[in-house]
N, C-alpha and C positions, 0 to 999 in steps of 0.2 A: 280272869278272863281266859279260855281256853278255846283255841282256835284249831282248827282241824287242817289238814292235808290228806287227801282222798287222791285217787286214781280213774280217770275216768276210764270206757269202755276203749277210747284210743292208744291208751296209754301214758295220757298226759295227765299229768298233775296240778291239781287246783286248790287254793287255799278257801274254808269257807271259815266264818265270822261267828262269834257266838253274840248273836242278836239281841239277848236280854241285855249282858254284860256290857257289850257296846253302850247300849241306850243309856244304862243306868251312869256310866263313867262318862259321858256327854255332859252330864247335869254336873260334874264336877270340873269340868272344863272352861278356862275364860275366853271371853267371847275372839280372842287374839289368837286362844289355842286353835280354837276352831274353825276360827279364817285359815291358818296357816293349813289346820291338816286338811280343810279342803282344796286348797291352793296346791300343795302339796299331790295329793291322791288324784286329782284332777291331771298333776302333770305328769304324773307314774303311769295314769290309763291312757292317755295321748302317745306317751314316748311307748308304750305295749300295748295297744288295745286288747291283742289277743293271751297276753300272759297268763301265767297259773295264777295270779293276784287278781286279775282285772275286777275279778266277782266282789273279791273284798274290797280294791277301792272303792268300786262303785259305791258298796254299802255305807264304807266310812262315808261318802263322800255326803249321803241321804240320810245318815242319823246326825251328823255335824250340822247340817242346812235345815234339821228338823229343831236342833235345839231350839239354834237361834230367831227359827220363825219362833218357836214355841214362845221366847223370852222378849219376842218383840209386840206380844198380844197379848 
């Protein structure tokens, strides 16, 4: 999984996510894993809303909350 760091027009720095590779490493995740890193990522983007991370928490935070829909249906 290969995750990038870009620069935007400001100057600041932001991490983004490789969206396959996320997706597909969810499916191998237990459903304890997945609580934790949305728990987790949920309270990285609270304590920084604005950080160079925020983008990727957020994404962990929508492919973690997609497995588990996915395995509840």
């Amino acid at each position: 999984m290969e995750n990038t760091t870009t620069t935007n027009a400001n100057g600041n720095e932001t991490m983004s996510i490789d969206h396959a590779a996320y997706q597909a490493k969810t499916k191998t995740m237990t459903d304890a894993e997945l609580r934790y890193t949305i728990k987790d990522a949920t309270g990285a983007m609270t304590a920084n809303p604005t950080g160079h991370k925020a983008g990727y928490y957020a994404d962990e935070v929508n492919y973690c909350a997609m497995e588990l829909n996915r395995r509840a249906n």
